[in-house]
C-alpha positions in Angstrom: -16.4 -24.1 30.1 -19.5 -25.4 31.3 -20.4 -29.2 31.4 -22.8 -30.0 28.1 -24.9 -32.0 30.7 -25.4 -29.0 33.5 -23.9 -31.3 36.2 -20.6 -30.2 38.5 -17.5 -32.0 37.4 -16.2 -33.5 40.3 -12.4 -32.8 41.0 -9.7 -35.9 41.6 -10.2 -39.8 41.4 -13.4 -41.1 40.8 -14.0 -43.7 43.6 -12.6 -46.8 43.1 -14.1 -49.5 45.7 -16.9 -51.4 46.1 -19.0 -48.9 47.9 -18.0 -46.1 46.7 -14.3 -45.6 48.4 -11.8 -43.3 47.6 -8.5 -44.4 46.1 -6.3 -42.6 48.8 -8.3 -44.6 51.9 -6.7 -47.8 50.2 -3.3 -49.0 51.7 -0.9 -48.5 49.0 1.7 -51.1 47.5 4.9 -51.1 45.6 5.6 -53.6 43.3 8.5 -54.3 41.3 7.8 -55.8 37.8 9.6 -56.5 34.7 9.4 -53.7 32.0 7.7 -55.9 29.8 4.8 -57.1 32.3 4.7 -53.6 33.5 3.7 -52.7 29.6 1.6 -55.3 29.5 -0.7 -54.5 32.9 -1.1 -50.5 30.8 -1.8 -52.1 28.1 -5.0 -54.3 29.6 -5.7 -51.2 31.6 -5.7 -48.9 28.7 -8.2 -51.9 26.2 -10.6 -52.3 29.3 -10.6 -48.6 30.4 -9.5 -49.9 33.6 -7.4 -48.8 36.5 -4.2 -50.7 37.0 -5.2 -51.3 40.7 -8.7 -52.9 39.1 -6.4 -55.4 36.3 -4.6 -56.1 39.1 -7.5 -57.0 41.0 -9.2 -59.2 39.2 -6.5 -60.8 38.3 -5.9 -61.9 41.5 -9.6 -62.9 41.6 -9.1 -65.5 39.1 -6.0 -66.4 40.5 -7.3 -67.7 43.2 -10.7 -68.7 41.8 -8.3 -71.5 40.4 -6.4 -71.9 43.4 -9.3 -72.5 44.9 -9.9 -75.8 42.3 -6.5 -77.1 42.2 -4.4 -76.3 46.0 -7.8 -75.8 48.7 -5.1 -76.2 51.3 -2.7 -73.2 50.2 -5.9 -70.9 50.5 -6.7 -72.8 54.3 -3.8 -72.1 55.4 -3.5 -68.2 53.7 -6.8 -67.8 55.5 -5.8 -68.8 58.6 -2.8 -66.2 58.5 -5.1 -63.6 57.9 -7.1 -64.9 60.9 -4.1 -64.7 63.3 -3.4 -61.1 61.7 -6.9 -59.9 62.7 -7.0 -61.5 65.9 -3.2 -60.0 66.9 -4.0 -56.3 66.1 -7.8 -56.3 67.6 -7.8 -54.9 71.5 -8.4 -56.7 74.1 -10.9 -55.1 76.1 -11.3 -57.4 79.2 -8.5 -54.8 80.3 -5.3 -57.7 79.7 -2.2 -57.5 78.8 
């Protein structure tokens, strides 16, 4: 059947991130949740049109938009955990150990 528009359907997920990046190029996660908060997160998905991964997303957003308000220190110190993450899997090029 051909597309009412005259454009190619594209095949798979439609891509996802903020420039344009395919689902499958995202790290994936497993999380366990309760059945009803697992109903609940379809449910939003489903009223916004949304993916799962995007309510879960922004959700985090806001999360810490207000952490950010009330606990500026439990966001320091997350960021400084991410810091020593990055700087422990970079190579060192000066040719150390």
């Amino acid at each position: 059947m051909k597309n009412p528009r005259g454009r190619k359907r594209q095949r798979g997920r439609p891509p996802i991130g903020p420039e344009g990046q395919r689902a499958r190029d995202f790290p994936a996660l497993l999380v366990r949740l309760p059945p009803d908060h697992r109903e609940t997160l379809r449910a939003v998905a489903e009223a916004k049109k949304w993916s799962q991964a995007r309510v879960l997303r922004e959700a985090l957003e806001v999360y810490l938009f207000k952490l950010r308000r009330r606990e500026l220190h439990v966001l320091q110190r997350a960021q400084q955990i991410l810091e020593s993450r990055h700087k422990a899997a970079r190579p060192n090029h000066n040719g150390e150990a």
